[in-house]
KOLTORDO-999105 format. One record per residue (C-alpha): x, y, z. Coordinates in steps of 0.25 Angstrom, whole numbers, padded with zeros to 4 digits, always signed. Each point is the difference from the previous one (the first is absolute). Layout:
XYZ ...
END
This chain:
+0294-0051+0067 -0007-0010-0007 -0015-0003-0001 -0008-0012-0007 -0015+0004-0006 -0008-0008-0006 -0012+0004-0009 -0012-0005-0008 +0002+0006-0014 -0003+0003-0015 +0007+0012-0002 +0013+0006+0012 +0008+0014-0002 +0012+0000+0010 +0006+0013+0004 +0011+0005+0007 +0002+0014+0001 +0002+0006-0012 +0003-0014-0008 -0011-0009-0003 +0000-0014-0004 -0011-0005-0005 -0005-0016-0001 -0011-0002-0009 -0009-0011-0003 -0007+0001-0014 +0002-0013-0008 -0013-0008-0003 +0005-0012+0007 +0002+0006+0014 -0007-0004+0010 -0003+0009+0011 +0008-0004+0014 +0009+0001+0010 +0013+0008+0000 +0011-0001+0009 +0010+0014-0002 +0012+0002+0007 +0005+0014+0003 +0016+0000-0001 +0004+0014+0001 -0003+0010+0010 -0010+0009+0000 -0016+0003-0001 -0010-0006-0009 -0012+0000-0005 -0009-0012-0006 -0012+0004-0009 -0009-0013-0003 -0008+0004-0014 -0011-0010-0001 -0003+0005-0013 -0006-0006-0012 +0003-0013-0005 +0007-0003-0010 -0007-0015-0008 +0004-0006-0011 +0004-0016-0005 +0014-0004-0002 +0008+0002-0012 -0010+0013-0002 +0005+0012-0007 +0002+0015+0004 -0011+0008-0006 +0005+0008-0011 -0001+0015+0005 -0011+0009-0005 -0014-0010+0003 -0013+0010+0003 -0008-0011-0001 -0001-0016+0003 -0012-0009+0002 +0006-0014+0003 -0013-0004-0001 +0001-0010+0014 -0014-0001+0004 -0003+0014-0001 +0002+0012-0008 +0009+0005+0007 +0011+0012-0004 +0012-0003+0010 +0008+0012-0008 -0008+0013+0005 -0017-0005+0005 -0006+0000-0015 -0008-0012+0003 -0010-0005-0010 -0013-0006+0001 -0002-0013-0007 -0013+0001-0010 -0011-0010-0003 +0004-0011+0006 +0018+0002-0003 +0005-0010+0009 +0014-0009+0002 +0007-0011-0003 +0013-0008+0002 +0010+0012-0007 +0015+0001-0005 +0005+0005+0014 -0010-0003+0011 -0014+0003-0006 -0007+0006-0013 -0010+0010-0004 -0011-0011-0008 -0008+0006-0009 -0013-0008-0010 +0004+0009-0014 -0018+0002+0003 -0001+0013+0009 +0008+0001+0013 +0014+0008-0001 +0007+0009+0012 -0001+0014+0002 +0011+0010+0008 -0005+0014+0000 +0007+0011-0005 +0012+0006+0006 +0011+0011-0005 +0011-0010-0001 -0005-0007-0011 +0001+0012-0007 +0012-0004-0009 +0012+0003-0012 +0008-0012+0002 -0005-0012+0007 +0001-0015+0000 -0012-0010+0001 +0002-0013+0005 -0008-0013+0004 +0001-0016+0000 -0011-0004-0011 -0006-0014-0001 -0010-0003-0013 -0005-0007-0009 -0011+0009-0009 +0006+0004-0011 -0012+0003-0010 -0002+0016+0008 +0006+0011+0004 +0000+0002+0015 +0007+0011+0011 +0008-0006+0010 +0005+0015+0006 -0007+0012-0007 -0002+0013+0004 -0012+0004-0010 -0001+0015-0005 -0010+0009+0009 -0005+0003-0016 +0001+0017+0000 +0011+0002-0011 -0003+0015+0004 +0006-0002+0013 +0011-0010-0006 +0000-0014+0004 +0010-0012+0001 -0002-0016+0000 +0009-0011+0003 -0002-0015-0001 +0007-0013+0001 -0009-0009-0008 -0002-0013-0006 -0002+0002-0015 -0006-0015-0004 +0011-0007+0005 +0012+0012-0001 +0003+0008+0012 +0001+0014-0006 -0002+0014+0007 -0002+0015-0003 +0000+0015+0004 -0009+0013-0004 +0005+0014+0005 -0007+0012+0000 -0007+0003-0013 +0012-0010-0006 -0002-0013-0009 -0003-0013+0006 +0014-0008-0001 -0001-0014+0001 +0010-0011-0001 -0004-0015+0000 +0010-0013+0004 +0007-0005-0012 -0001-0013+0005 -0003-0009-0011 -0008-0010+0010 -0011+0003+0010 +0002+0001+0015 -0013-0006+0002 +0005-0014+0003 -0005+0000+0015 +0014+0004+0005 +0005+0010+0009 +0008+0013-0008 +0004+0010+0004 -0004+0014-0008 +0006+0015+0001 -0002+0011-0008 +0009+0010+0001 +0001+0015-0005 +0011+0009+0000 -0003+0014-0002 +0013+0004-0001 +0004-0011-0011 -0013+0003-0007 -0003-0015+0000 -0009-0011+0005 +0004-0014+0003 -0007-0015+0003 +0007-0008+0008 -0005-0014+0002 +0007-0011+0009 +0012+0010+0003 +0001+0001-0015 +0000+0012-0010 -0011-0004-0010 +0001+0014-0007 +0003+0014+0001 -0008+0012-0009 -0001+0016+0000 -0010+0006+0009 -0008+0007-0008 -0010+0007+0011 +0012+0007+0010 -0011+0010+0008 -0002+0000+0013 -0010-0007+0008 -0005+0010+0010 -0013+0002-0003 -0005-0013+0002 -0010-0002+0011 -0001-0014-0001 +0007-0011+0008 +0004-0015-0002 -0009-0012-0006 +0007-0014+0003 -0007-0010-0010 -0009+0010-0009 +0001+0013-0008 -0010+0007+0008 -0009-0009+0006 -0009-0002-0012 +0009-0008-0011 +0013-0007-0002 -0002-0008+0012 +0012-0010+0003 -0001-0016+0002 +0009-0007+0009 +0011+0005+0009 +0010+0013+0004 +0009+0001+0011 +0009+0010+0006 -0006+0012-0007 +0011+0011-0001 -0001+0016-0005 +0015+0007+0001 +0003+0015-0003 +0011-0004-0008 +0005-0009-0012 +0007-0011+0005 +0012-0007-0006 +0002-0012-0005 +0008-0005+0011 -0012+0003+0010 -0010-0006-0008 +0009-0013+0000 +0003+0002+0013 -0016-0002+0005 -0001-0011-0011 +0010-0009+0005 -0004+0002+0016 -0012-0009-0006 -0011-0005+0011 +0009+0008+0009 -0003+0014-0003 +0005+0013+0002 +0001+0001+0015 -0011+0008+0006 -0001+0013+0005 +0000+0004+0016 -0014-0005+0006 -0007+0012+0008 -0002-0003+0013 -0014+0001+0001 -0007+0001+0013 -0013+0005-0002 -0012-0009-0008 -0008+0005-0011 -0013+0005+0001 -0011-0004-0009 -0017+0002-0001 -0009-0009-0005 -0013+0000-0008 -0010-0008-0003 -0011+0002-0014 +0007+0013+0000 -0006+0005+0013 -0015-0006-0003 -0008-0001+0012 -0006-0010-0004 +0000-0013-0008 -0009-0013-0005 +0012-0009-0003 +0011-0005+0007 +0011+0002-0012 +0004+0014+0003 +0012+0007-0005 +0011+0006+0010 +0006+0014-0003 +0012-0001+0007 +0013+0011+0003 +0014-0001+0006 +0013+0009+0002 +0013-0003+0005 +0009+0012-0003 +0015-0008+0005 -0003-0015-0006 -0013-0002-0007 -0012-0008+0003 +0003-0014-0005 -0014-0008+0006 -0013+0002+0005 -0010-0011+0005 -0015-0003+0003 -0009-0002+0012 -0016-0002+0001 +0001+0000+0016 +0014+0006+0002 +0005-0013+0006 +0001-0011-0011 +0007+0006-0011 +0004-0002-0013 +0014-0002-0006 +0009+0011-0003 -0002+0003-0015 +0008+0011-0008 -0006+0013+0004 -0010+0007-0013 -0010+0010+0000 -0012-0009-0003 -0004-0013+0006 -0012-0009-0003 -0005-0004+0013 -0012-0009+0005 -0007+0004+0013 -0006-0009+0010 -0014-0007-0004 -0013+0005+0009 -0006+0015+0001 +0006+0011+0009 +0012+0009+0001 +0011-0007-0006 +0015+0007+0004 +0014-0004-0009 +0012+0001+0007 +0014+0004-0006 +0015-0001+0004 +0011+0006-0010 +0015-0005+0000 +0013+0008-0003 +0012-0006-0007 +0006+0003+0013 -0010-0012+0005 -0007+0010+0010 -0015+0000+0001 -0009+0011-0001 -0013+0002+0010 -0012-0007-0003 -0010+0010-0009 -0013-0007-0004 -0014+0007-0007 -0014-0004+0003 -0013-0005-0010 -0014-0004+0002 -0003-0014-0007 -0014+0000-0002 -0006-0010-0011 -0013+0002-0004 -0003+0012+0007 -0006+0014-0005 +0009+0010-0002 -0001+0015+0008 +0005+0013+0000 +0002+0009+0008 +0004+0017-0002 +0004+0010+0008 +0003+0016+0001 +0005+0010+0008 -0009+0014+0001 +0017+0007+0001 +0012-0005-0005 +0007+0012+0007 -0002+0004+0012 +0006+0003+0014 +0003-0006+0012 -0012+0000+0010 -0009+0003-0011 -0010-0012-0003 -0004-0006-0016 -0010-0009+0000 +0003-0014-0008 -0013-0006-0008 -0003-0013-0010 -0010-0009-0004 +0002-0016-0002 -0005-0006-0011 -0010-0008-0002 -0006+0008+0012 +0000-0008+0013 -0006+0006+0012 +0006-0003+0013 +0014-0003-0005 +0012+0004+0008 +0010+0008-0007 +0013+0004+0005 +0006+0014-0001 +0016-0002+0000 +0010+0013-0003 +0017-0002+0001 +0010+0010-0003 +0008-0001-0012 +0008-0012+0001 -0006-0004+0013 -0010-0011+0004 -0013+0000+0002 -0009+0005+0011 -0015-0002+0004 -0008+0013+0000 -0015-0006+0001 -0007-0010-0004 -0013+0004-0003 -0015-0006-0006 -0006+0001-0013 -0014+0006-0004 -0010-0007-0008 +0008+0007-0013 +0013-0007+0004 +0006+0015+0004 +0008+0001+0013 +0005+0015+0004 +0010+0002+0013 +0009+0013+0002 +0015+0000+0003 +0009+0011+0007 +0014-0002-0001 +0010+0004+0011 +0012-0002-0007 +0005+0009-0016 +0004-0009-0010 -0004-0007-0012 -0011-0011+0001 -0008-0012-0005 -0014-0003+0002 -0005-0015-0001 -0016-0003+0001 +0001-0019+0001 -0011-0009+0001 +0002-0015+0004 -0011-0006-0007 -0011-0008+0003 -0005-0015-0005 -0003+0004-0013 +0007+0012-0002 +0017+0000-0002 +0005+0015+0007 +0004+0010-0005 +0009+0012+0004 +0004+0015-0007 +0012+0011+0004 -0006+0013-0004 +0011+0012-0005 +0010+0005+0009 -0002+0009+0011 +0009+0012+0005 +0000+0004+0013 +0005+0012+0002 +0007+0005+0015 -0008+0009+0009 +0004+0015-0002 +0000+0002+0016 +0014-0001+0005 -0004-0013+0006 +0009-0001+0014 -0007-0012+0011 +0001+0007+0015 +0009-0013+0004 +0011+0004-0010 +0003+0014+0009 -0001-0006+0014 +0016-0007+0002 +0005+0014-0007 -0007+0011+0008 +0000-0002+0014 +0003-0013+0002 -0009-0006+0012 -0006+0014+0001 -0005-0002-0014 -0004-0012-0001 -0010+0001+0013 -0006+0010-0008 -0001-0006-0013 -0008-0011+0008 -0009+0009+0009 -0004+0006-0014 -0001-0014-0006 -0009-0004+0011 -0009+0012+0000 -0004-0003-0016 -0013-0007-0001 +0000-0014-0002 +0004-0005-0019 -0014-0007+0004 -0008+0012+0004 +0005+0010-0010 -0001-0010-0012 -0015-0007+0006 -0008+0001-0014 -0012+0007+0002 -0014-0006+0000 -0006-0003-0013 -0008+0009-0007 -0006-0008-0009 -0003-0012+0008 -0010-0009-0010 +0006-0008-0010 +0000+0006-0016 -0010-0011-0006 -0011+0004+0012 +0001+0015-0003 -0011+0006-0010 +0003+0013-0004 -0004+0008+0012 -0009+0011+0000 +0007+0016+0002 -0004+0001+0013 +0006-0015+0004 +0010+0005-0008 +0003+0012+0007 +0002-0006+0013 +0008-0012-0005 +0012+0010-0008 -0003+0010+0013 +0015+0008-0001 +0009-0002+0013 +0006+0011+0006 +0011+0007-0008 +0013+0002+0007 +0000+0015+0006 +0004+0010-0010 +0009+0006+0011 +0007-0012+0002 +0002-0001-0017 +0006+0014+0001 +0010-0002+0011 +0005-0014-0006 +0010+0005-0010 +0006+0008+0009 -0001-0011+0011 +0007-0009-0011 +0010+0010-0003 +0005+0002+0015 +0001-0015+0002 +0010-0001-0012 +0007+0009+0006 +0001-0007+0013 +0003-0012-0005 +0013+0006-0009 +0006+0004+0011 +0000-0013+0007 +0006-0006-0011 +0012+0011-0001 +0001-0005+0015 +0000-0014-0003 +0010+0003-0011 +0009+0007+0012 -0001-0008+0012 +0008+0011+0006 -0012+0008+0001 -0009-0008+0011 +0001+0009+0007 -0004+0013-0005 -0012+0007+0007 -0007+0003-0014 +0001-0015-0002 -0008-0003+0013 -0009+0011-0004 +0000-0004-0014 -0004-0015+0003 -0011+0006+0011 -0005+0007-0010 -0001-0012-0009 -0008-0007+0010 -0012+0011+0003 -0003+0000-0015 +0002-0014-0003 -0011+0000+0014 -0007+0011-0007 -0002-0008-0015 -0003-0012+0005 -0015+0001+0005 -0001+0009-0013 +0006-0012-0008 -0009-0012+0008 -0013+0011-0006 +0005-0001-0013 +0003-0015+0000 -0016-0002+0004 -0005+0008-0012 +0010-0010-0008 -0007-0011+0007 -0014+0004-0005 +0005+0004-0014 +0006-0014-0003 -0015-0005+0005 -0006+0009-0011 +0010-0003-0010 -0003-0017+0001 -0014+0003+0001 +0001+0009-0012 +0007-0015-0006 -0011-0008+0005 -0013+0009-0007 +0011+0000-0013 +0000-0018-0001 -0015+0001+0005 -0004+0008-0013 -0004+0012+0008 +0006+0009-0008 -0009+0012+0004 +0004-0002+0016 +0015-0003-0003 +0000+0014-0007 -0006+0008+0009 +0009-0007+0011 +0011+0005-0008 -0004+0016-0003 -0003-0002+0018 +0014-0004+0001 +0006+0010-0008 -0007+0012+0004 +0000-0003+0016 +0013-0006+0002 +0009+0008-0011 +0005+0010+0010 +0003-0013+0013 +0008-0009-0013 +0009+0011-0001 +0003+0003+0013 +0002-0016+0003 +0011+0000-0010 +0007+0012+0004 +0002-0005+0012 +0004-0013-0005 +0010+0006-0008 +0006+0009+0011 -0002-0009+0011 +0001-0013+0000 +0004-0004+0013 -0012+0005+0007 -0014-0002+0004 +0003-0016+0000 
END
């Protein structure tokens, strides 16, 4: 029988049986297309389509010579296409019209390219390669190097392809070895503003190093420094010795690191291919953008220019980030610009919150989401200031710290905002709250949820005054000790309708979240400024003691607690066994559950009151302390410990233990 298929490909594996054919389409000049394949002998077959990566290159373009852990082509980014060690350019590197496509352009003042470190460039015998283009023949300059990490006491290596004054020339140090250095015997310059080719070659194996330029053997001499190289730390510099000296002026192209020596024949071979090149390297398939931040003054609040400096950050693990670009209103934006660390940036003119947008760009041409960072321009405005604390920086779930600062200079009246997030989250409103006459504001906060926190007190600012905000020290919030299990959970595991009725009847009996948690009346009602120091007696009926919680009641909670525990482990061994449901001791467990979750709760709603007038006493305690009534903040503060010492405890027992009730 035969059969006709026709198939959009790059890459087609035919099989029959347990023969295979194989079509495949690697050249640098095919185009993919269609395919028409004609099945002549009998029989079942398969077609895999492999839309792999691309293979790109011009014509007349030569096979790399095996061997390459490195290779920067240097077209419009810092790209490696060999294995993802893409550089960053540095002060202002940038490019120009190269030997093969684009260059790596350099000022010879202070920019250069930097490729972090990586155990591949950890080398015996390797060759260094790159298309050069000069004309500064009066200093010596890097075009590759990998400097020293400077600790002989843990050995060291360096290699560099430099320009020596107008001669190419390289060298190698190995571990606690000589430096070896070998320079062009060329009796002219190469800096006539020319193209050329340099290698430098070492052969571990022949004990020699070797200068190549143009294809050509300029010399070969003895490696006098044959250690390894595998306690260096320090990665690539394209342009510069390390970033500080011997910076590079003019151009260099096609960047290439083997773990190998190359012969002669190669080396020609990559010479003669000219503008064309070596042919590169499969393209990832990349599908997923890079992601990036932006920041503006370094994360300054606030600002009385409108030249600001951006902070900025990218990744791109398969291609590399390649461009970035700018927007002061994320809808007219600026051209795409090789991607670097830093930009100078000018904000738009008039007070307020100025925002700056920015989009990052792969070598795969994908774009990243927008990111963007916020400032306050303020020009001639009074500066502020604003701090904050926490009275914990650990403390459980359900339990309540109280979160306090004062904004300077002191502003009555001013609204401050109270903001926590999680680690890594975003923020989230707690309060806003006023300012005394002192500039101190005070609220509490009571976490519902364990983790690690941040706490951000912000003010907007006024018409003279720029705003201000402050992150205090990281919270912990640690989880509740109570095996913390919400009725709801249990009702579709035991007894199913049965169950949930229950659950509901319970549910409905509860009292009101409104009424058990309705703050008590005041105790203190008048405001701290209008309070004199009162006389005892006024005092004694102002601080009179409410009632304590029954002692009987104190002396059966532990073992109160301890039952529902128990309770509540066995519905979780059912819910763990759905088999179970029904078991009679799970329906007398899950009764059981509900008279003492009926019994605690009015117990609870008791104890929530006494928390209600404590936290009045506590901010009245604050308000005596930023009045300057030191005597009456004291004495509120022995009342509160000596009347409500037994009722804190209890109140966080029960928190601890039992999260889930009493509201």
């Amino acid at each position: 029988m035969k059969f006709k298929k026709v198939l959009l490909f790059s890459s087609i594996v035919l099989s029959l049986l347990s023969t295979i054919f194989s079509i495949r389409f690697m050249s640098a000049k095919a185009t993919p297309g269609l395919i028409t394949m004609t099945a002549t002998i009998k029989g079942t077959y398969r077609f895999d389509v492999d839309t792999g990566p691309r293979i790109v290159g011009g014509a007349g373009c030569v096979e790399p010579p095996p061997g390459l852990v490195g290779w920067w082509p240097g077209d419009g980014n810092a790209s490696d296409i060999i294995d993802a060690n893409h550089g960053t350019l540095v002060n202002g590197a940038t490019f120009a019209a190269g030997k093969v496509g684009q260059a790596f352009s350099f000022d010879g003042v202070d920019d250069y390219v930097e490729i972090p470190y990586d155990p591949s460039f950890n080398l015996l015998s390797f060759t260094l390669e790159a298309w050069v283009k000069f004309t500064q023949n009066d200093a010596y300059a890097r075009i590759i190097c990998r400097p020293s990490d400077g600790n002989p006491t843990d050995g060291y290596s360096f290699f560099t392809l430099s320009n020596n004054r107008g001669k190419i020339g390289g060298g190698v140090q190995g571990e606690g070895q000589p430096y070896s250095v070998s320079v062009s015997a060329s009796p002219s310059t190469f800096a006539d503003d020319n193209w050329h080719m340099a290698s430098f070659v070492r052969d571990v194996e022949a004990n020699e190093i070797s200068i190549y330029v143009d294809g050509g053997l300029y010399g070969s001499y003895p490696d006098s420094s044959p250690g390894d190289m595998e306690h260096n730390y320090q990665g690539i510099i394209i342009g510069s010795t390390d970033g500080s000296t011997d910076f590079f002026k003019g151009l260099i192209d096609e960047v290439g690191i083997y773990n190998r020596a190359l012969s002669a024949s190669e080396i020609q071979a990559i010479y003669n291919a000219g503008s064309a090149g070596k042919c590169k390297q499969p393209i990832p398939d990349d599908t997923t953008p890079p992601i990036g931040s932006v920041e503006i003054n370094g994360g300054a609040a606030t600002t009385d220019s409108v030249s600001v400096t951006l902070t900025l950050y990218a990744e791109d693990a398969e291609s590399g980030v390649a461009e970035m670009r700018f927007s002061n209103d994320g809808s007219v934006w600026s051209n795409w610009e090789v991607y670097a660390p830093s930009k100078a940036w000018t904000l738009t003119a008039g007070d307020g919150t100025k925002t700056v947008y920015v989009k990052f760009k792969n070598n795969a041409g994908l774009v990243s989401d927008t990111y963007s960072d916020t400032i306050v321009l303020s020009i001639g405005k009074e500066s502020s200031s604003i701090s904050i604390s926490m009275s914990a920086t650990t403390f459980a779930v359900g339990e309540s710290a109280s979160v306090s600062g004062f904004l300077s200079p002191p502003c009555e009246g001013a609204s401050v905002m109270i903001q926590c997030r999680p680690s890594g989250g975003t923020w989230t409103t707690l309060e806003k709250v006023t300012t005394g006459t002192d500039g101190g504001y005070w609220c509490t906060w009571t976490p519902t949820t364990a983790g690690t926190y941040e706490v951000r007190a912000s003010w907007e600012g006024d018409e003279t005054t720029l705003s201000s905000e402050s992150i205090g020290q990281p919270v912990t919030v640690t989880p509740s000790t109570a095996a913390a299990f919400p009725l709801w959970v249990l009702a579709p595991v035991i007894g199913g309708i049965t169950g949930v009725t229950a659950v509901l009847v319970y549910l409905k009996r509860r009292k009101p979240k409104e009424e058990v948690l309705k703050p008590a009346e005041p105790i203190i009602t008048a405001e701290p400024t209008e309070i004199p120091v009162p006389a005892k007696k006024t005092e004694e009926e102002v601080l009179k003691p409410p009632e304590e919680f029954p002692p009987q009641k104190v002396k059966e909670l532990p073992k109160l607690s301890e039952k529902c525990s128990d309770t509540i482990a066995l519905l979780n061994s059912f819910v763990e066994d759905p088999s179970r449901t029904n078991d009679r001791k799970a329906w007398k467990g899950f009764r059981e559950f509900i008279a003492i979750a009926e019994q605690i709760e009015d117990e609870y709603a008791e104890l929530i009151e006494i928390r209600n007038k404590l936290a009045v006493l506590r901010r009245k305690r604050n308000e005596y302390r930023s009045a300057g009534l030191d005597d009456l903040a004291d004495k509120t503060e022995g009342f509160i410990q000596s009347n409500y010492g037994e009722s804190i405890r209890i109140i966080k027992e029960i928190q601890e233990k039992l999260p889930h009730l009493g509201g």
